[in-house]
N, C-alpha and C positions, 0 to 999 in steps of 0.2 A: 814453382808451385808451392802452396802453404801443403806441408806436410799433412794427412789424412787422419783420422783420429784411427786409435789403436783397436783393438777388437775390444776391449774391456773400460779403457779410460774413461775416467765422469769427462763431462761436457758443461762447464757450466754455463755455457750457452742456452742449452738445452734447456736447461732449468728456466730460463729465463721466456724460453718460448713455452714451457711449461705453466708459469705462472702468467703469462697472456691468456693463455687457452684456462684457466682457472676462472680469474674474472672477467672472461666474455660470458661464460657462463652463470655468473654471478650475476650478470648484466642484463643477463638475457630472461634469469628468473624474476628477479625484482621489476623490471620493465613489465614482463607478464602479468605478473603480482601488482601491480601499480594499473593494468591496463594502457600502458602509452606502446606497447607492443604490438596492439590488437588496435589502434586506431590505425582509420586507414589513407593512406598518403605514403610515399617514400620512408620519410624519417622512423614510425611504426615499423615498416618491413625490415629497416635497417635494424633496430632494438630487434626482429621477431629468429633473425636469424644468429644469433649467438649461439645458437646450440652448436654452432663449427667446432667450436672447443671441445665437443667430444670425440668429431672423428682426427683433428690433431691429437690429444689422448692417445687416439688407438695406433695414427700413426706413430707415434714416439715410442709404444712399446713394442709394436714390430721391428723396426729400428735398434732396439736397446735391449730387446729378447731372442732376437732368431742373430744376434751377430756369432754369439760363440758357434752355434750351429753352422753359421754360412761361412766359418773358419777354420772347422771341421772337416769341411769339403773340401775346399780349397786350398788350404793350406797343412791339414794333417795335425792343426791341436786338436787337444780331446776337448769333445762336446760334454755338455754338464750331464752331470749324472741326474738320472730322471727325478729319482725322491728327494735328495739333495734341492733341484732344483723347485721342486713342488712346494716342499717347507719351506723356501724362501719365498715362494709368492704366497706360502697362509700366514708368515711370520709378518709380511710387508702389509698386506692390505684388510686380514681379517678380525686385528684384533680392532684396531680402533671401529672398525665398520660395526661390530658389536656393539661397543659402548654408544652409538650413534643411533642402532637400529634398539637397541634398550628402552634410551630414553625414549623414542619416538613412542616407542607401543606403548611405556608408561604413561606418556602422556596423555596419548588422545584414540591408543588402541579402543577407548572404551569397553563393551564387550567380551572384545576379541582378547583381552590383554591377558584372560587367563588361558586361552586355547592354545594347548599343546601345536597343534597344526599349525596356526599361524605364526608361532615362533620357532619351530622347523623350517618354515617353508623361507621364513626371511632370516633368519641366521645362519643356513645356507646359500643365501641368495638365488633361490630356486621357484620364488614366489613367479616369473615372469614366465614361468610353463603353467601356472593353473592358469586355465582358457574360463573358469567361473570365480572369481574373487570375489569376496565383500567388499571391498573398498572400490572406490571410481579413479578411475585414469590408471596411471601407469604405478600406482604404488602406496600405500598406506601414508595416512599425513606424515608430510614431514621426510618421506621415501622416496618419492615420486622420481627424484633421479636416481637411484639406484639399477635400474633398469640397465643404465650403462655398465654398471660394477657390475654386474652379473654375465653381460656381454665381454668383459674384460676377464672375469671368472673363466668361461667355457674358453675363452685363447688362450689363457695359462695352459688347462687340464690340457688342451688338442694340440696347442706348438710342440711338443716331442713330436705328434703322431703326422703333423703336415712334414716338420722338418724330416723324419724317416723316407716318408715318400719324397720328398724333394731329394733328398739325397741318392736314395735308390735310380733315379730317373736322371741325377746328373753324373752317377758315377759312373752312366753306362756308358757313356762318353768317352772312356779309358782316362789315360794321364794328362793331358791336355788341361792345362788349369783356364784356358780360356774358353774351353768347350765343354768345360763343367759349369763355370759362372753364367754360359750362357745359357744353359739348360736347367739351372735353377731360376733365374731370369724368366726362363720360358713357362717354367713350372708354376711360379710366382704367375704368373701373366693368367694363366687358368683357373688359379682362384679366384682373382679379380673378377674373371667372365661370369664366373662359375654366382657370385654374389650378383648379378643381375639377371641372371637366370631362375635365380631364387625368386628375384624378386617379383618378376612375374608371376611364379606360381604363388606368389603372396595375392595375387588380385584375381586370379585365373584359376579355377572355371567362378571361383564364386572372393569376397574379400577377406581375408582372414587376418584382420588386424595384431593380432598375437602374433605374427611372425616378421611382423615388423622390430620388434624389439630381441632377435633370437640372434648368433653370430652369424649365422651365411651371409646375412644381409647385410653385415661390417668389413667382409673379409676387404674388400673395395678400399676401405681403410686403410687398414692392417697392411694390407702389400706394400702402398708406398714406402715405408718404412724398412720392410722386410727385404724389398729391392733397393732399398738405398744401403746394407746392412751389407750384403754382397756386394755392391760397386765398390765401398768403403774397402773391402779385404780385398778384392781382386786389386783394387787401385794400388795398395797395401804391400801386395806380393809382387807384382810384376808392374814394367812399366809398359804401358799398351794407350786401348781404348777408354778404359775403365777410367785409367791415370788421368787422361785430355779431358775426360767427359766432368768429372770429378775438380778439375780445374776449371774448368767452361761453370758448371754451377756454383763455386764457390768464387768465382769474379761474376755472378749476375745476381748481385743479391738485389739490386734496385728494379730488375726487369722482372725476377720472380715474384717480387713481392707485389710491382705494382701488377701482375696477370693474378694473383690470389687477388688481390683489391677486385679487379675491373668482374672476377668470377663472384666473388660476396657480392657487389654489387648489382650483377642480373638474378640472384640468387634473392636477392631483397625483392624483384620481381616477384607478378602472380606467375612467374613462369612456372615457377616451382610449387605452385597450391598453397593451398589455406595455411595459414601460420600457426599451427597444432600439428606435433609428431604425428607421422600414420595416415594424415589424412591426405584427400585429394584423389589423381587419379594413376592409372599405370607410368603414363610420358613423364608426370610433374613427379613423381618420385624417382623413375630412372632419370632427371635431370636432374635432381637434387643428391643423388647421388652420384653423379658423375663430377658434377661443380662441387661437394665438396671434398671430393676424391681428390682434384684437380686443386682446390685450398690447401690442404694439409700438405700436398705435394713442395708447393711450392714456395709455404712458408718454412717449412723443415729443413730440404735440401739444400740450402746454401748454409742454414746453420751447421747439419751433418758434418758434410764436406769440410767445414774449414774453423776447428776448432782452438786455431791460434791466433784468430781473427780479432782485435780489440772492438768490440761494439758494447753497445747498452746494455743487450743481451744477458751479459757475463758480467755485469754490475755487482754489486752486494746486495741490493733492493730486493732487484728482480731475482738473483738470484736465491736469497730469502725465502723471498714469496714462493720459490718454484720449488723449496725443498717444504715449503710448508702448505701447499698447493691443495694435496690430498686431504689433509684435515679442511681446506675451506671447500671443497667440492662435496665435504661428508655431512658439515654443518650448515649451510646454506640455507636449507628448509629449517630446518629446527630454530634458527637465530631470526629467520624470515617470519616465520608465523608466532615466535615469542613476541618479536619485535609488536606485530600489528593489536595483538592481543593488550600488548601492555600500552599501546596507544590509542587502543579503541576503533583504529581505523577499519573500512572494509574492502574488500578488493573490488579493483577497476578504481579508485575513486582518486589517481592520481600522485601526486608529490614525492615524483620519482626520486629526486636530486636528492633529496633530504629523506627518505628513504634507505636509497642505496646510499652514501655515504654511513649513515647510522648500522647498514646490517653491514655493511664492507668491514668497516672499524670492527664489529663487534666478532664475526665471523676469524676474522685475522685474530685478534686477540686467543678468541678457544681455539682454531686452528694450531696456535703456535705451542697454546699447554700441550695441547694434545699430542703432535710432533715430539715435543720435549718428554712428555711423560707415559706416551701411551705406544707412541711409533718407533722410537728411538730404543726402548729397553727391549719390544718383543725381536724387533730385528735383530739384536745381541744375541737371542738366543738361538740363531740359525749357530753360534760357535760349539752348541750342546752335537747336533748332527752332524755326523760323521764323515769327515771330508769324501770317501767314496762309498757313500750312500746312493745305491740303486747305480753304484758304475761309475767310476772317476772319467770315464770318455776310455776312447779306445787308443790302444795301444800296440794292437796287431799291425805285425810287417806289415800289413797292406797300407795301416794308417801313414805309419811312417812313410812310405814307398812316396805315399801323396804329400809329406812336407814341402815346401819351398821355401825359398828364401826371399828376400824382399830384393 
């Protein structure tokens, strides 16, 4: 079996399925933007569903944020210290999102652009709890996907307080590392439910469109990830279930991939409602959340599993693309509507190919400054904060007691 990746090791795999999930969404805006999204036949539904690349997103940082935690349990390393860990997610994601959410207000806040409140509310990323906004859709021009970074926001702040609970729940299980793994598993499993549960009360007694973009209703996401995060460490620690299962997914990379295909595919169906977030009805949103629960599963998992795997994946391109990902997911809108502006064009009115090529190029371009000069130096500065800031992990006999060895 290809040896499992470590709790901590880059993946640059990952990166590469990182930067698919970048510009499907890139794809999926400029399509919209162009309107060949929104026509209706097959090929449209196909463009309509690229938003998959945000709950891959979300699976990737379950996956790649709850491992130390689910190593923790398992094996007895110390879990990240909470403030430690909190400063690297505002070092990682907030500085350039400012320079993005800046210019936007500059640009076409109009109005708004001297209001204290509106630039609280989105420099925080906390615009997606006001239930009465001035702007239309999901975000101020040029923002509109932010909605997801904010959703990605509240997982940062809440993963300490899920993984506590998980951990409390699996350590009652005594010493058993198999009877821990399974009961995080289990624990895992409840949030997932727990995210359709929600979602019903998103439509139920009345629709509250606003809580379609909140985290409950991603956690569905988030798990696969966070269950593959655990099978990784148990596979890791001991040779069992974990280890076969873990081997079974990392030799099915063409059967996973093609069941994510054959899922995007019914998913380009009306099964799933109208081609606009939020909309539709109770069924066409819990299937659209299950199919792509079931996407991000299965394009992940064999990458997870077997990170000495030679594929495309792990290329220089892709891999590139997947480190400089974040900056094209930030600027998309702002490159998208300079772009039409400075062409005169209007929306719906077509000429997608030459479109998205023109914002693809240009997005990658600031993406890559941006990486270079905006993402790269504030990250540096997580080496200011104090390696056992808010709790180096734990260290008590008990932790210890639960080490194991591979």
């Amino acid at each position: 079996m290809t040896e499992t990746g470590s709790t901590s090791a880059r993946q640059d795999s990952l990166d590469g399925v990182r930067a698919i999930a970048a510009f499907a969404v890139l794809l999926f805006h400029v399509a919209m933007e162009a309107g060949t999204a929104l026509e209706p036949g097959f090929p449209g539904g196909l463009l309509s569903r690229g938003e998959i690349g945000v709950p891959i997103f979300f699976a990737l940082s379950g996956l790649l944020l709850y491992r130390p935690w689910a190593a923790d349990v398992l094996t007895g390393e110390p879990a990240p210290g909470t403030r430690r860990y909190l400063w690297k997610r505002l070092f990682r994601i907030m500085p350039a999102y400012w320079l993005v959410a800046a210019v936007s207000l500059l640009l076409w806040g109009g109005a708004h652009r001297s209001d204290p409140w509106t630039w609280t509310q989105m420099l925080t990323l906390t615009h997606t709890y006001n239930l009465d906004p001035w702007w239309f859709g999901l975000g101020p021009r040029g923002l509109g996907q932010m909605w997801s970074l904010a959703v990605e926001l509240s997982f940062y702040l809440t993963l300490p307080l899920m993984a506590a609970a998980l951990r409390a729940f699996a350590l009652r299980a005594g010493p058993d590392l198999a009877a821990r793994a399974r009961r995080l598993l289990l624990g895992l499993a409840v949030f997932a439910a727990l995210s359709y549960i929600y979602t019903i009360f998103e439509y139920f007694p009345d629709y509250r469109p606003w809580m379609n973009v909140w985290l409950p209703r991603s956690w569905t996401f988030f798990v696969p990830g966070m269950a593959l995060a655990v099978l990784l460490v148990w596979a890791k620690a001991e040779d069992g279930p974990a280890r076969r299962l873990c081997a079974a997914l990392g030799s099915s990379w063409g059967t996973l991939w093609t069941i994510a295909g054959l899922a995007y595919v019914i998913a380009a169906t009306p099964a799933t409602g109208p081609r606009f977030v939020g909309l539709g009805s109770i069924w066409t949103a819990l299937y659209e959340q299950l199919l792509y629960t079931v996407i991000a599963f299965c394009l992940v998992a064999p990458v997870a599993v077997s990170p000495e795997r030679r594929t495309p994946l792990g290329g220089r391109l892709l891999g590139y693309l997947g480190r400089i990902s974040y900056g094209v997911f930030l600027w998309q809108f702002v490159v998208l509507y300079l772009w039409y502006e400075f062409t005169g064009q209007q929306p719906w009115t077509g000429n997608l190919l030459v479109n998205l090529v023109a914002v693809g190029v240009i997005t990658v371009l600031v993406a890559g400054l941006t990486h270079r000069y905006v993402e790269e130096p504030a990250r540096r500065m997580i080496r200011f904060v104090p390696q056992n800031a808010g709790g180096a992990g734990r260290g008590s006999p008990k932790a210890t007691a639960l080490r194991q060895k591979p």
